[in-house]
C-alpha positions as CSV (number, residue, x, y, z in Angstrom):
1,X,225.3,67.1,-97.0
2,X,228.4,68.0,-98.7
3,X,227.9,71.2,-100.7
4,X,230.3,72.3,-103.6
5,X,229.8,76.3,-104.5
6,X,231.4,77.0,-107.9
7,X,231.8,80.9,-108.7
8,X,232.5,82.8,-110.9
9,X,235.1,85.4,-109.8
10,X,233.2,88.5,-109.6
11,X,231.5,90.1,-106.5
12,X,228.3,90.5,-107.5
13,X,228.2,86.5,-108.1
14,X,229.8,85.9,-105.3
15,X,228.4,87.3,-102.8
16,X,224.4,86.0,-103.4
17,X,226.6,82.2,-103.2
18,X,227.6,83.6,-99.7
19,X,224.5,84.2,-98.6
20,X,223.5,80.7,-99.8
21,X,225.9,79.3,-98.0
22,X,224.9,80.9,-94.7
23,X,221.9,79.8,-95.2
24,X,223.2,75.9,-95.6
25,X,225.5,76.0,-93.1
26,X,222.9,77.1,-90.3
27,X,221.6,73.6,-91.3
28,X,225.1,72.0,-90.9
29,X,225.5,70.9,-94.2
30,X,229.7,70.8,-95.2
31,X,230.3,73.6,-97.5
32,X,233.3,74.2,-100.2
33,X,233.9,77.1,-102.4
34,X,235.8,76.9,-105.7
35,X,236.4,80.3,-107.6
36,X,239.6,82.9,-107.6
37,X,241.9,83.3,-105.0
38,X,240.9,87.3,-104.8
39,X,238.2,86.1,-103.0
40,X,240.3,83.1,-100.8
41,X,240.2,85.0,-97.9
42,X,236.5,86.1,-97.7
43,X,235.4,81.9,-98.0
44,X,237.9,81.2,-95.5
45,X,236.4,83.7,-92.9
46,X,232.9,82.9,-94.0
47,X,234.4,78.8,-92.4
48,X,234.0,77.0,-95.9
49,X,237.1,74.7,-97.9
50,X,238.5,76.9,-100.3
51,X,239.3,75.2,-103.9
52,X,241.3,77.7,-106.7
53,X,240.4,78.0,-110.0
54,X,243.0,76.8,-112.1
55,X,245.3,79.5,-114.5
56,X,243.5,80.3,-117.3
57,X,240.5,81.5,-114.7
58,X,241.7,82.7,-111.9
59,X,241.4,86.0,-112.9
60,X,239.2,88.4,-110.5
61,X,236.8,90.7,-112.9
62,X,236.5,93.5,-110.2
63,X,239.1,94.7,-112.5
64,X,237.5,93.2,-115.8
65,X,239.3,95.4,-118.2
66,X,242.8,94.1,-116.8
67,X,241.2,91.0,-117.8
68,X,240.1,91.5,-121.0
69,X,242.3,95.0,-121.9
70,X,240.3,95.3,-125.4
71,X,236.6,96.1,-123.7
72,X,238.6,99.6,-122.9
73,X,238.3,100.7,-126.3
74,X,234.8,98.9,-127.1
75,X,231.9,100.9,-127.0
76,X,228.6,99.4,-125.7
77,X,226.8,96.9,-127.9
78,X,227.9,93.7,-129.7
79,X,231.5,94.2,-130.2
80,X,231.6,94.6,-126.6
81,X,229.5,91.3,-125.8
82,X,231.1,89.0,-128.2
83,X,234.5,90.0,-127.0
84,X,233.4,89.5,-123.6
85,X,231.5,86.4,-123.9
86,X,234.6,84.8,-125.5
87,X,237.6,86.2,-123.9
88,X,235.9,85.7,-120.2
89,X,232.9,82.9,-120.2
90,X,234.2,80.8,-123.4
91,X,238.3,80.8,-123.0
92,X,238.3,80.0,-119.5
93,X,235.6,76.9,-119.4
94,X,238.6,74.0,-119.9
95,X,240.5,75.8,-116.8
96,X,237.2,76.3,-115.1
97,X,236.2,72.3,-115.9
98,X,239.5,71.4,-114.6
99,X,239.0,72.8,-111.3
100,X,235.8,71.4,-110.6
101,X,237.0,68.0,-111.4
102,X,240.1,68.6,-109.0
103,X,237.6,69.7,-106.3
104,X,235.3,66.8,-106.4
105,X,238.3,64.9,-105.9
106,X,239.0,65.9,-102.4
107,X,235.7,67.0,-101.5
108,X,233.2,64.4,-102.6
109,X,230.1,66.9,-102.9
110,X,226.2,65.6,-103.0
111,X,225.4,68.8,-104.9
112,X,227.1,71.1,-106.8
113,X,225.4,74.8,-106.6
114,X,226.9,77.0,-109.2
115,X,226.0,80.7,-110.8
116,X,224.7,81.3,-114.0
117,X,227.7,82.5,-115.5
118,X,230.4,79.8,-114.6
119,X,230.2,77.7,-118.3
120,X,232.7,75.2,-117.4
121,X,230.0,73.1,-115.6
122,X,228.4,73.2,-119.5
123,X,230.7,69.7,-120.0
124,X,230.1,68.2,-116.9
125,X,226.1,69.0,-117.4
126,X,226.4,67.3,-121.0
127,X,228.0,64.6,-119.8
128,X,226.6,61.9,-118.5
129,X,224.2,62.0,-115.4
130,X,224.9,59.3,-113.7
131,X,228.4,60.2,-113.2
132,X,228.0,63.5,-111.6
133,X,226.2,65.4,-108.5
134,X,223.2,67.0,-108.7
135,X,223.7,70.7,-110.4
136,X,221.2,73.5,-108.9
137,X,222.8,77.2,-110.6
138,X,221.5,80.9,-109.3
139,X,220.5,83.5,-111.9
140,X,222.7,86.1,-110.4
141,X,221.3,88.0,-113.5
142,X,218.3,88.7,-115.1
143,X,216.4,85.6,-116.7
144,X,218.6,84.4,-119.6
145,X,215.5,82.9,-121.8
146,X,214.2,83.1,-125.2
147,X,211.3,85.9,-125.6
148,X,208.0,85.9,-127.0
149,X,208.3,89.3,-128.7
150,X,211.7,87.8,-130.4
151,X,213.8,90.4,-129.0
152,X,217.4,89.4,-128.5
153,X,219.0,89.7,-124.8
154,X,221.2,92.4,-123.8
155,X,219.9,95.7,-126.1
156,X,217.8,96.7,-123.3
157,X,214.7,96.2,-125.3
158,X,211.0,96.4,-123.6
159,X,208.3,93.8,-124.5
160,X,207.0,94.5,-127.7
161,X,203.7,96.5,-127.5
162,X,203.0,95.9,-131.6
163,X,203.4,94.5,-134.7
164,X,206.1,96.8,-135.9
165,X,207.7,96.5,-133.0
166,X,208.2,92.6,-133.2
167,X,209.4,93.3,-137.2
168,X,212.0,95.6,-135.7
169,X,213.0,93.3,-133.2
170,X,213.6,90.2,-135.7
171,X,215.6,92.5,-137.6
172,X,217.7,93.2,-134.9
173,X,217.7,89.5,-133.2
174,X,219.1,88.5,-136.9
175,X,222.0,91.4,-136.5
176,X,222.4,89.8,-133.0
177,X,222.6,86.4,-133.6
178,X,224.9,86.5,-136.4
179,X,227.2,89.0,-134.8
180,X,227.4,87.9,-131.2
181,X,225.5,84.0,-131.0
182,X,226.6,82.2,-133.6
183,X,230.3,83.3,-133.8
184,X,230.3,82.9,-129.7
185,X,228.5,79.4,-130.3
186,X,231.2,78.3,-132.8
187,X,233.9,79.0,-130.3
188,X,231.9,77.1,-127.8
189,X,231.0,74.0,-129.5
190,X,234.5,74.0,-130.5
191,X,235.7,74.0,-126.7
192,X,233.1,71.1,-125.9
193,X,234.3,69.3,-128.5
194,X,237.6,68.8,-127.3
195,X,235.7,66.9,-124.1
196,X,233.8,64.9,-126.2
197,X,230.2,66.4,-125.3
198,X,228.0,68.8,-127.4
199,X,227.1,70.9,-129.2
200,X,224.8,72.8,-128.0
201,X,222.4,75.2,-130.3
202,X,221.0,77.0,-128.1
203,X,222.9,80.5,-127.0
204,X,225.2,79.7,-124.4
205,X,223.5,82.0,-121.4
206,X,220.4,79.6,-122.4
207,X,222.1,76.4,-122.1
208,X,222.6,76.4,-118.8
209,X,219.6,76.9,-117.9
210,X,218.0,74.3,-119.9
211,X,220.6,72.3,-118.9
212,X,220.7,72.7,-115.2
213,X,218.7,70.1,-112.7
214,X,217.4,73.3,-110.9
215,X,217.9,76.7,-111.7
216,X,217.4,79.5,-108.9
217,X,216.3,82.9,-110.1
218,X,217.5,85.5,-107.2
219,X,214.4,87.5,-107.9
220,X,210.8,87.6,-107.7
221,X,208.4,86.9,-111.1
222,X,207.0,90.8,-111.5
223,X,210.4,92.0,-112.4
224,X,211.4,89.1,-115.1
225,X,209.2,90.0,-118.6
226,X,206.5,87.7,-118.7
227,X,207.0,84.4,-120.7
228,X,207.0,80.6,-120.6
229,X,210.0,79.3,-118.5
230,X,211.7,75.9,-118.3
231,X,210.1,73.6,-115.2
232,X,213.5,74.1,-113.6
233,X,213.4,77.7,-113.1
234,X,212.2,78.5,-109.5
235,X,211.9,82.4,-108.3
236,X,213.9,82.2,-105.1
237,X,213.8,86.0,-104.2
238,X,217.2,87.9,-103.4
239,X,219.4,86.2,-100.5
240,X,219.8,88.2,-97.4
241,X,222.5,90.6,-97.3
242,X,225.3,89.1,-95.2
243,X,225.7,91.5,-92.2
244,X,228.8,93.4,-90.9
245,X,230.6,92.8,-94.1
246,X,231.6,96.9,-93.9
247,X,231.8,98.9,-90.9
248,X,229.5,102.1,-89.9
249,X,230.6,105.2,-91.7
250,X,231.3,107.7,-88.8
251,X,228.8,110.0,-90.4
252,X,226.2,107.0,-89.7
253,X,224.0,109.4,-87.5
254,X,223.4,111.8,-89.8
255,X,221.0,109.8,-91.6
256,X,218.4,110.2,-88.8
257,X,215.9,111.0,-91.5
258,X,215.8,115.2,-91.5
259,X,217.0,114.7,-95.1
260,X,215.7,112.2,-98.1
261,X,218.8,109.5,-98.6
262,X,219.8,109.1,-101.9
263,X,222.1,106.3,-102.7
264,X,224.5,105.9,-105.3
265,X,227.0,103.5,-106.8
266,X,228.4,101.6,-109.7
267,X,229.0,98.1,-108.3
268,X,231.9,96.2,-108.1
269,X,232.4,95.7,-112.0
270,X,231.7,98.7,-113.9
271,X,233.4,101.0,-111.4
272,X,236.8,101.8,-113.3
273,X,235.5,104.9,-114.3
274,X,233.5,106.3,-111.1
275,X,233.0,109.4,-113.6
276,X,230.0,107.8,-115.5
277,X,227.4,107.7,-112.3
278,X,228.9,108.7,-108.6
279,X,230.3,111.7,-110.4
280,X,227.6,113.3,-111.9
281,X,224.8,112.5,-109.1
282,X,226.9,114.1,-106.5
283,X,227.6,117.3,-109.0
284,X,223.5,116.8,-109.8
285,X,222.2,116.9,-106.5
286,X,225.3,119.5,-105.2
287,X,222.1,122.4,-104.6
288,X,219.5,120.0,-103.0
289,X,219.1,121.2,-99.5
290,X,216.8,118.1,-98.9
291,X,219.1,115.5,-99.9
292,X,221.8,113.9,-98.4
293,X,223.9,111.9,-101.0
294,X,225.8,108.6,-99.9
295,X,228.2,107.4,-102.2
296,X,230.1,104.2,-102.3
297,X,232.6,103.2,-104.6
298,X,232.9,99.4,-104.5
299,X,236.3,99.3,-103.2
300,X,237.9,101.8,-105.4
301,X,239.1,104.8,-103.5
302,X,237.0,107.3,-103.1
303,X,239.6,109.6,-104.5
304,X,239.3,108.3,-107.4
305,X,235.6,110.2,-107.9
306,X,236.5,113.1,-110.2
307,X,234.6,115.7,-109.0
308,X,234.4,117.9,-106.2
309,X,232.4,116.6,-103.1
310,X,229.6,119.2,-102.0
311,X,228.9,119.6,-98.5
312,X,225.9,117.1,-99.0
313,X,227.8,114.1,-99.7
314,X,229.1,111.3,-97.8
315,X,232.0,108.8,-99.4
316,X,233.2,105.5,-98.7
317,X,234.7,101.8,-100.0
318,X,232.3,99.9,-99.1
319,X,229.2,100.3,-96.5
320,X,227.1,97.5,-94.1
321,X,223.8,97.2,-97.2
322,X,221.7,95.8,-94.3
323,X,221.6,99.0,-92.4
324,X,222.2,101.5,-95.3
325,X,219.2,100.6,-97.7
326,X,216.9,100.7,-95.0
327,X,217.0,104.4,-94.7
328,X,217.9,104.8,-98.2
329,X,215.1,106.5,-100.5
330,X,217.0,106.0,-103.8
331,X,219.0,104.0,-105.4
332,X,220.7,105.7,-108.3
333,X,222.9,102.6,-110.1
334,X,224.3,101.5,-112.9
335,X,222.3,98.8,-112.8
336,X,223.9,95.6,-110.9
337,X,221.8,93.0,-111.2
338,X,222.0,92.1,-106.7
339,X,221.9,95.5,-105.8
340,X,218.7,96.6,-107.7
341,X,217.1,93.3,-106.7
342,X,218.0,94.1,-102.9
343,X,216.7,97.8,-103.4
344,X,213.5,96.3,-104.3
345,X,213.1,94.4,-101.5
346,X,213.4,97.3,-99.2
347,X,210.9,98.7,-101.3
348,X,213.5,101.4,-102.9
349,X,212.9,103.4,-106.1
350,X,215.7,104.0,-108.8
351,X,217.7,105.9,-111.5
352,X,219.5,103.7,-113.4
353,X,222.0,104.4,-115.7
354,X,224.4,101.4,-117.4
355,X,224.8,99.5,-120.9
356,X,227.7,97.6,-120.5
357,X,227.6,93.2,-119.5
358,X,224.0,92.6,-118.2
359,X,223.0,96.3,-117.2
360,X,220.9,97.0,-120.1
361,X,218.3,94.2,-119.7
362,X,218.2,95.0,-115.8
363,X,217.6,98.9,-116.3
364,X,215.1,98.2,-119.1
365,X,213.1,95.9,-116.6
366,X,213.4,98.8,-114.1
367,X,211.3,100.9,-116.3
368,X,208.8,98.4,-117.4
369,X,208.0,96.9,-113.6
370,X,207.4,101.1,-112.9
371,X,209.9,101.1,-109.5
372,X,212.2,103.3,-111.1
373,X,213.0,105.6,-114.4
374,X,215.9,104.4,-116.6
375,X,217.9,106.8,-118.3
376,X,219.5,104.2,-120.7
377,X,222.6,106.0,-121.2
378,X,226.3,105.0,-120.0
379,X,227.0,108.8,-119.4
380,X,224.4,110.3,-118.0
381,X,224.4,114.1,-117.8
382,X,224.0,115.8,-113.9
383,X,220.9,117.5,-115.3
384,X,219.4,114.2,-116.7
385,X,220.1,112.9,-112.9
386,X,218.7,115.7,-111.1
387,X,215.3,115.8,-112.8
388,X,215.1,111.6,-112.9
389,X,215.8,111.8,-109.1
390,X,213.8,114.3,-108.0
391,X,210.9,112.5,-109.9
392,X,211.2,109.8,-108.0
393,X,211.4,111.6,-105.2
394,X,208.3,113.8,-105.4
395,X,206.3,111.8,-107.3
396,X,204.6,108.2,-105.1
397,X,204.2,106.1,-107.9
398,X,207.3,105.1,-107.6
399,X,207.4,104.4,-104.2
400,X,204.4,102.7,-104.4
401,X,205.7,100.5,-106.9
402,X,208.4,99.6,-105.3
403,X,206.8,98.9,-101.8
404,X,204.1,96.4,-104.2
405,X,207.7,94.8,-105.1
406,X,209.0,94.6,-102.0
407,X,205.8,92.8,-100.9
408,X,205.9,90.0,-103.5
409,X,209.6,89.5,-102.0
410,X,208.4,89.1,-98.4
411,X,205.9,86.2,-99.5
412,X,208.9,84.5,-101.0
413,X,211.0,82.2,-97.9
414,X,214.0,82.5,-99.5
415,X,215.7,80.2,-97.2
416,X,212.7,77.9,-97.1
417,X,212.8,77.6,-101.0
418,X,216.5,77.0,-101.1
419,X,216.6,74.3,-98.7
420,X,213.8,72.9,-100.3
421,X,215.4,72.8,-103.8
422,X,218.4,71.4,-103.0
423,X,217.1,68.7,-100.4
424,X,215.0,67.4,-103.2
425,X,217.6,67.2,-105.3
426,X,219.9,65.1,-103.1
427,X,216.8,63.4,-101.8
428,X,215.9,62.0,-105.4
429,X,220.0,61.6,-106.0
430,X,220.1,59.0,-102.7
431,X,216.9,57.4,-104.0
432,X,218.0,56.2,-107.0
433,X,221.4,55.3,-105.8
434,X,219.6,52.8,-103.3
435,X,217.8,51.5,-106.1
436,X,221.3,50.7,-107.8
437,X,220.5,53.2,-110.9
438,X,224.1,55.4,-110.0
439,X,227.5,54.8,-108.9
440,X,227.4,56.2,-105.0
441,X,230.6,57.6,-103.0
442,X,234.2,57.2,-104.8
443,X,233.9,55.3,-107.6
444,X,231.9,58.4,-109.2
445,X,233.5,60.7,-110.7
446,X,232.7,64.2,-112.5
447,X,232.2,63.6,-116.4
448,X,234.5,65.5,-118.2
């Protein structure tokens, strides 16, 4: 087949694509990547078609505030959100639309596979389906669905345990909707409008996945809040790293296991200010003659870490995930959605510590699933640190948790389940073609 990958231009979406790819590429399908050119050199060397986004999103948010400049002086919550939703998801769909339609012109795809977050497939999804490829979009985040307790996404709210606690939440899914859904939504249905589809009344980070022919969770059911899902969501596990994307650190023997590993970083996103996490674990843990702390900044230079590094800690850009987080013992993150989910699956415990974009609902699911203790704070102190990782550390339930997790990944065949998805997708596509119900080869085109 001939496979269209649509990103958005982050790392942390990207990179669970690239692993998808692999994965369809050991099976010879053709693959071709559109997202920003930031990331044009890592598709090329990865052997796929590289497509740009058009201007107006070909922006690369591993600098998000020079992006969107105004999130700088936004705290946490829903000023932060709406301004987010609209300046990044909303403004850039037409550009985003636009280059999909430009790709499918030169690269006549059987599938288009997409993550969550890339809203200018939203026209082409309510358009008609006869005049498009099958869609299949990865949940490079937690599950985006409606609750049963009420509770509105992105506060970082548990599962209600009682009545109260579903009063409070309607209160605060009211607060939510009207200051964060609805003006979002307006702008939205205002967008689809001009191509002639919509609207939509759902929230937008719902729509797509009501929307979508098959949706791909990158995760595994016990760490999603329990709840009725659409028949197209499928739990697909978490992708496997793609090796040798770093090099070994030339410290690499010195985690020969004489010392507990504790791991720390911020992502590729919310690492403009490597002061809110790396900084305060490595001042934390400074005294700990047990542990030996490995930090990695996400491509920022490590200089930019402001504060001193004790004679336990080890720095770097970037390190090779598939031999790191075996001999890791803690992840201590801010709460990126693909590296807590590939923690897991190594059967890691973690302190997480983030509020900003998705990191709220992830760390609030740490807690609840019991892997890890969530100190649901952007800021935390050392001292907070300290005592949450030595916790996990010296106490097994955590690591016991996390090993039950790290089971429920193995069952899953991630690349079992992907081919499967998207080969029944084409499969029922090239049926119904030969039965005449949709326009085959170049006379379709992508609705618009």
């Amino acid at each position: 087949m001939k496979i269209l990958i649509a990103s958005t231009p982050a790392t942390g979406h990207l990179n669970p694509l690239l692993a998808i790819a692999r994965i369809l590429v050991a099976e010879n399908h053709e693959i071709a990547f559109l997202t920003g050119t930031a990331f044009r050199a890592r598709i090329e060397a990865s052997g796929a078609r590289f497509f740009p986004l058009p201007p107006g999103a070909d922006f690369d948010l591993r600098d998000i505030l020079s992006v969107v400049p105004e999130l700088k002086s936004l705290p946490p919550g829903p000023d932060w959100l709406r301004t987010a939703c609209e300046r990044i998801f909303v403004d850039s769909i037409p550009a985003q639309n636009q280059g999909l339609y430009e790709a499918l012109e030169h690269f006549q795809a059987d599938v288009i596979v997409g993550d969550d977050m890339l809203f200018g497939i939203l026209p082409t999804l309510l358009g008609p389906s006869e005049m498009r490829p099958p869609v299949v979009l990865c949940g490079t985040s937690f599950l985006h669905w409606e609750r049963d307790d009420g509770a509105p996404n992105f506060l970082g709210l548990q599962p209600a345990t009682t009545e109260e606690q579903r009063q409070q939440y309607a209160v605060l899914a009211g607060e939510y909707d009207a200051n964060v859904d609805q003006p979002v939504l307006r702008n939205l249905n205002r967008v689809l409008k001009g191509f002639g589809v919509g609207p939509v009344s759902k929230p937008m980070f719902h729509s797509v996945i009501e929307l979508a022919d098959a949706y791909m969770q990158l995760s595994v059911p016990s760490f999603e809040f329990p709840r009725a899902f659409p028949p197209n969501v499928h739990f697909v596990g978490t992708p496997p790293i793609i090796p040798r994307q770093a090099p070994l650190p030339p410290w690499a023997q010195e985690l020969d296991g004489s010392r507990k590993v504790v791991l720390v970083t911020q992502g590729t996103v919310a690492n403009h200010n490597l002061g809110l996490v790396i900084a305060p674990t490595l001042t934390a843990l400074a005294d700990e003659p047990d542990v030996l702390v490995v930090a990695t900044t996400g491509g920022r230079p490590v200089e930019a870490i402001p504060a001193a590094v004790p004679s336990n800690a080890r720095l770097a850009t970037y390190l090779p995930f598939e031999w790191l987080l075996p001999r890791a013992d803690v992840l201590v993150t801010n709460g990126g959605y693909g590296s807590v989910n590939q923690a897991m699956s190594f059967g890691i415990p973690l302190v997480t510590a983030g509020t900003t974009e998705d990191k709220a609902d992830v760390n609030a699911r740490v807690a609840w699933s019991g892997v890890g203790i969530n100190l649901a704070t952007n800021e935390p102190t050392p001292d907070a640190i300290r005592e949450a990782v030595r916790t996990v550390l010296d106490r097994p339930a955590y690591r016991m948790r996390a090993s039950r997790m790290a089971d429920e990944f193995a069952d899953i065949d991630t690349r079992s389940e992907v081919l499967r998805i998207i080969g029944r997708l084409a499969d029922d596509r090239k049926a119904l073609q030969g039965a005449g119900k949709l326009e085959t080869g170049r006379s379709r085109r992508v609705a618009r």
